[in-house]
N, C-alpha and C positions, 0 to 999 in steps of 0.2 A: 392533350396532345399525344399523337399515336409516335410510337419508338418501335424501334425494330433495330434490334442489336447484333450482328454476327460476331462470334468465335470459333476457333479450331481452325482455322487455317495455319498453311506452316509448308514448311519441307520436306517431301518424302520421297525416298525412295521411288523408282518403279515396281508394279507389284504390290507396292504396299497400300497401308487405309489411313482414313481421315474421317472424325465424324466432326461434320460442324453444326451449330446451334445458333440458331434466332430465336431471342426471347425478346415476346411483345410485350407492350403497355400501350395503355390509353386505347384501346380496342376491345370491342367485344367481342368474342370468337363464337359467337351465332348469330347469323350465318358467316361464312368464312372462305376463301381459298387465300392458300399461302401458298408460294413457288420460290422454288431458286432459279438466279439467271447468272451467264457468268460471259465476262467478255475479257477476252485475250486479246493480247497486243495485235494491231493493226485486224483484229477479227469485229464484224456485229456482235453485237451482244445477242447471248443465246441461251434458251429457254431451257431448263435442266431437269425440270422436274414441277409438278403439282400436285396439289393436295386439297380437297373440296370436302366442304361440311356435309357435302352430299351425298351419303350415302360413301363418304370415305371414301370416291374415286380419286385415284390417282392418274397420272401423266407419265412417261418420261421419252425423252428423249432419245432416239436411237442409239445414238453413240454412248449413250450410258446405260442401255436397260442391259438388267442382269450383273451390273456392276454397282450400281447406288440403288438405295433406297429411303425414301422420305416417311416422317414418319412423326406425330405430332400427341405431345402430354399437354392438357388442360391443363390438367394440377399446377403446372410449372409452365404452363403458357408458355410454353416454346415448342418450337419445329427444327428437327432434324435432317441430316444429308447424309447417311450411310456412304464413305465413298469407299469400293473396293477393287483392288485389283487396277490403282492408278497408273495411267499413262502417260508419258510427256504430255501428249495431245490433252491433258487436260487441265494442265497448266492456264489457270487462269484467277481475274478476281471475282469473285464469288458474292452475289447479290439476294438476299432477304427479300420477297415483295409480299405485300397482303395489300385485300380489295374486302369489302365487307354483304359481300352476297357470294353466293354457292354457285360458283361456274363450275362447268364440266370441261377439260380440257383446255384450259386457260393457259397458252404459250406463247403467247402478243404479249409484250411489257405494255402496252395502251391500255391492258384489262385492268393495274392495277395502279393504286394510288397511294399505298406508301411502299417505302424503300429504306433498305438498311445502307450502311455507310461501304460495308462490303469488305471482306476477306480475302487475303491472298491465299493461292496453293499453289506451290511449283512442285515438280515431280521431276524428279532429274536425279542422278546418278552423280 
């Protein structure tokens, strides 16, 4: 049975960071793409970030590049969310996905087929 656990979410500041963690099980991480998606109140759920077995491309979202970065340990079978320089606007709960082949640019939640239960971040002052 495949698991996808998130942590690190929380309250912070604006300005400030947050790294959150999805550690898999029941998965084999070859091949792989893992993404974060996250969906705020009365918002779609929106694509944050990816991560592909392939050749280690990544993704990210406009409104996040230069501000997160994803970033993924075998050893310890988890995937990272670098969030820095948080905004209100980014205020949201925060989603774990993994699919078990190497897409390039995977930001449709249709591309993948499991999901974590999902982390809060508020950013607020």
């Amino acid at each position: 049975q495949v698991r996808l656990v998130e942590s690190g979410g929380g309250l912070v500041q604006p300005g400030g960071s947050l790294r959150l963690s999805c550690v898999i099980s029941g998965f084999t991480l070859d091949p792989y793409t893992i993404a974060w998606f996250r969906k705020a109140p009365g918002k779609e759920r929106e694509g944050v970030s990816c991560l592909s077995s392939r050749g280690g491309s990544t993704n990210y979202a406009d409104s996040v590049k230069g501000r997160f970065t994803i970033s993924a340990d075998s050893a310890k079978r988890a995937v990272y969310l670098q969030m820095n320089s948080l905004k209100p606007e980014d205020t949201a709960v925060y989603y774990c996905a993994a699919v078990d082949t190497a897409l390039v640019d995977a930001t449709s939640p249709r591309e993948y087929d499991y999901w974590g239960q999902g982390t809060q971040v508020t950013v607020s002052s």
